[in-house]
N, C-alpha and C positions, 0 to 999 in steps of 0.2 A: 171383581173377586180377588182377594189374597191369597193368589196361590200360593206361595212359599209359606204363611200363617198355616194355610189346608195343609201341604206337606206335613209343615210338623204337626200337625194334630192328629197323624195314621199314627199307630202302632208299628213295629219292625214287621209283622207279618201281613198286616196290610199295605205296606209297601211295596211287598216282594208281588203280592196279591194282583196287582193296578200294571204293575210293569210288568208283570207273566201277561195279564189281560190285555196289554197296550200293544205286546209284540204279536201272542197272539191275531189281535183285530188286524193288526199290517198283513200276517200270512194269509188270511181267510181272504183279504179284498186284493191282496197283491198277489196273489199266488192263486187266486179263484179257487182256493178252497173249501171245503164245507165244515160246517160243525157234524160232533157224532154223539149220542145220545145211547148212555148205556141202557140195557134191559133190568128187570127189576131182580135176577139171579145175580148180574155184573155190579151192579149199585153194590149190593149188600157183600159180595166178595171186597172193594174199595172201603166200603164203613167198616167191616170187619177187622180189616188190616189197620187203616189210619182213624178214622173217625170215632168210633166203639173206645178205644183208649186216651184219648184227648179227653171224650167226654166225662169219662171216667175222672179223669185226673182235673179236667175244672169243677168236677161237682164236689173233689175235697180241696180245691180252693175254695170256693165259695164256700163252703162251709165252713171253713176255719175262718176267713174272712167276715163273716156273718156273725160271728160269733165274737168275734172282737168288736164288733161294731166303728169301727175307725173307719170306714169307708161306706156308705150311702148302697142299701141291698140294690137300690134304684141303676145306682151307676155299674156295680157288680154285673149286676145280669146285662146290662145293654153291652157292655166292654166282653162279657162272655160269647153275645150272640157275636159281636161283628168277628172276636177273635176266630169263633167257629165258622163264619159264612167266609171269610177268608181264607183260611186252613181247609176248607170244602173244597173253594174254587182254585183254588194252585192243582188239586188233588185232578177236578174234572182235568180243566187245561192241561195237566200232564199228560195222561193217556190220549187226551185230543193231539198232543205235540207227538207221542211217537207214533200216532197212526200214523199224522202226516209227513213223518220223517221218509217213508217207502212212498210217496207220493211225491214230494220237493226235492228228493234227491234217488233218483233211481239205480246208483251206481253201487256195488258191493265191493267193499274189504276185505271179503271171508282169507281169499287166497293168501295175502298179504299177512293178514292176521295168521293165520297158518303157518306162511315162513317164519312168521318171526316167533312162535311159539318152536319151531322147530333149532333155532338159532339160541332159543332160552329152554332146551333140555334138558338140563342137568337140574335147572326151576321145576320146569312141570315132575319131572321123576322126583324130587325132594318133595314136592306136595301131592305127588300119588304116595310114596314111601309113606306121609303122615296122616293119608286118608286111612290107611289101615287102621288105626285106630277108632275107626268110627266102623267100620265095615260090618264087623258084627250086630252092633244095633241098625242098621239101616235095613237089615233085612227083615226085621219085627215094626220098624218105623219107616218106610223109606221114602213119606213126605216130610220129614222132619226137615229139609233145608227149609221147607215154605216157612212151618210152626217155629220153628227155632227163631227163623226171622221175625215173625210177626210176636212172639213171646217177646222180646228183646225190645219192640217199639212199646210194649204194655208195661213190662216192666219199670223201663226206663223212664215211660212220662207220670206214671204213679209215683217211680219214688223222687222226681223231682218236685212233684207238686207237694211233697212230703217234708221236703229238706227245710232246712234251717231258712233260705235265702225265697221261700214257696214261688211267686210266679214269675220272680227276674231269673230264676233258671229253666223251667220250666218255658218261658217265653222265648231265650234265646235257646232253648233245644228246637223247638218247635221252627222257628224260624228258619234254624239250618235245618231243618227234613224238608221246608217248605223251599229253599234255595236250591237244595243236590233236586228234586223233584223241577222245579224248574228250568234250572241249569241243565240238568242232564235230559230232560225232554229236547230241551233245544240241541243239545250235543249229538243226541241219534242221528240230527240231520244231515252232521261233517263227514263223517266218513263210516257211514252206516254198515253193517255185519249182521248173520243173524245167529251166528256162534259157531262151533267147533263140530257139534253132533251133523253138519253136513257131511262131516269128511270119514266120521263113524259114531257108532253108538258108543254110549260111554256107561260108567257100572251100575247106573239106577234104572233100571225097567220102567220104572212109573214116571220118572223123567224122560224118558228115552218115548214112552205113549205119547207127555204133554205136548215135548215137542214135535212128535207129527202131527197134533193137530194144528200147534201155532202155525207149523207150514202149511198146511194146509189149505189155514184162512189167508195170513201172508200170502201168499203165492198170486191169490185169485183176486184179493183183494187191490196188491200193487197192480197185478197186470188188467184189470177194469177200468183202473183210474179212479178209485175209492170206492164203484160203486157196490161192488160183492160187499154187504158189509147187514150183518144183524143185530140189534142191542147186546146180544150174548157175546158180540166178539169186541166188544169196546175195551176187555183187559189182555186182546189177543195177538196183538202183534209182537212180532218177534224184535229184541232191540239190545244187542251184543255189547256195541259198543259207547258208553262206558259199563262199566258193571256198576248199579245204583246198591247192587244188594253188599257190593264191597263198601261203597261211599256210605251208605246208612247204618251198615255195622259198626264201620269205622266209626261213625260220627257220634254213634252209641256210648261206645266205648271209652273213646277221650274223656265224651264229657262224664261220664259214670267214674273215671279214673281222677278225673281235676276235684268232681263236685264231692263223689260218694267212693272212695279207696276201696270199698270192701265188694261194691258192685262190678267196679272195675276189674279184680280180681276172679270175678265172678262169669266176668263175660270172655276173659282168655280162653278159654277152651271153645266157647259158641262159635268168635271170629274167624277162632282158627278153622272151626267145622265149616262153616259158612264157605270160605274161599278154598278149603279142597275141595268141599262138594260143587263148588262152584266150575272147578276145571276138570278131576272125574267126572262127574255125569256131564259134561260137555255143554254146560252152559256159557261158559265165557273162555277165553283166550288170558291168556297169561297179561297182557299188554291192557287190557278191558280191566285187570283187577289195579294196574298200576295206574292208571288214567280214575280208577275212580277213589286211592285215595288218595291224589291230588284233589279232585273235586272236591273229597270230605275235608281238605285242609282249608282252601279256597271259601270254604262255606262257613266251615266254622269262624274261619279270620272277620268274613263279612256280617253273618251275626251279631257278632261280639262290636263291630262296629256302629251295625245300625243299632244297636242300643246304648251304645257309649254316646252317640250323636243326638239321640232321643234325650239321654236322660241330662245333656249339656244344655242342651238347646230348646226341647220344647217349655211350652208357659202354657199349654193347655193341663189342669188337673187330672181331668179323665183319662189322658191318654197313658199317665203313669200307676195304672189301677192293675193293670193286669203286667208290667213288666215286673214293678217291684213297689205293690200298696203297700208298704207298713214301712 
């Protein structure tokens, strides 16, 4: 077999797809790990969030693609399914990568993160100062960090699938959500935290519930040796350090500012809410929001590569259907 011919003939997201899967399969046999199998409430929390809007957004690819006819409906849907079964499985193996972050490495941060949150004072008081801004609506909405984020991946993969450039943008977003998701599952495992809310409650009550319960499973679940563990808790562990909801805002945003100016402008105020809610309600540490937009830089750079690499080098037709058909 040609392997290097097979390389080039994945897609950027099934790239990322094989080698999440590859490092994966080493921790499970190297590390006598288990696989974890979410419940059918945690499944559809995961579709909800990433899957439900992809899908959205390849069904007005294909449509406008279909209707141009320049591309075979035949080839469409096959390049749609593997895009999705790839984008699926980054998704599973992620939450499989930070259970087993509290299992491969049993050592905590917290304190550390702590100091150094307390050494960046005059940071965290400037983004509690600008959390007020939002104070007032969170007490009529006070899920809103979840919805805001999850609005933001909806928004964001519609109107790429929208734009002028339809699936080479759309593909290289995609890519970098499937990267930071993989990168940063792996990343729980360096120097693992479970956030700030140990050292007190911070100003969201309904944050302040979630997180007793993530401890709660956390707690039982590292000190078992994986075994405490139910389908309902497969989106349940705690994972401080990097902050993914910095690295995917971020990564929102750039590209909504490079592709779409007006979305960009749009998502200023979200970002900002995002990462005071993030250090208010004591989800992450000051250093967890710095480390993940590095990650969103990091991701975006690689992206934008595996598709500059893709569209130099492959000589398979199919494989260029869904970055940039037309």
């Amino acid at each position: 077999m040609d392997w290097q011919r097979l390389v080039r003939s994945l897609s950027p997201i099934e790239l990322v797809a094989f080698a999440t899967l590859a490092v994966s399969l080493l921790l499970v046999y190297g590390c006598g790990l288990r696989w974890y199998l979410p419940s059918a409430g945690a499944s559809a929390f995961a579709t909800e969030h990433y899957i439900y809007p992809m899908l959205l957004a390849l069904s007005i690819l294909f449509w406008r693609n279909s209707r141009r006819r320049q591309v075979p409906v035949p080839v469409l849907v096959l390049q749609g399914v593997r895009f999705v079964l790839s984008y699926s499985l980054i998704i599973y193996l992620h939450f499989n990568l930070k259970l087993w972050a509290h299992l491969a490495n049993s050592s905590r941060w917290d304190i550390f993160y702590e100091l150094s949150d307390e050494m960046l004072a005059p940071v965290v008081q400037a983004l509690g100062w600008l959390h007020r801004l939002w104070e007032g609506g969170l007490a009529h909405w006070p899920g809103a960090y979840h919805d805001v984020f999850v609005a933001m991946f909806v928004v964001s993969l519609l109107a790429h699938s929208l734009g002028r450039r339809n699936g080479r943008d759309l593909s290289e977003v995609a890519t970098a959500i499937a990267l930071i998701l993989s990168i940063g599952g792996l990343a729980y495992m360096a120097t693992p935290a479970w956030g700030p809310f140990v050292f007190g409650m911070g100003t969201n009550p309904l944050a302040t519930k979630i997180q007793g319960d993530m401890v709660f499973f956390t707690y039982r679940f590292a000190n078992s040796g994986g075994t405490f563990y139910e389908g309902g808790n497969f989106i349940m562990a705690l994972g401080a350090m990097p902050s993914l909801h910095a690295a995917h805002s971020l990564t929102l945003f750039l590209y909504a500012w490079k592709r779409l100016r007006w979305l960009g402008w749009c998502y200023l105020p979200a970002v900002l809410f995002i990462i005071t809610e993030a250090v208010s309600a004591k989800w992450h540490y000051v250093v967890d929001l710095l480390v993940g937009v590095l990650l969103a830089l990091l991701c975006i750079r690689l992206a934008a590569y595996l598709h500059r690499c893709q569209e130099e080098e492959s000589d398979s037709p199919m494989v260029r259907v869904m970055p940039n058909p037309y």
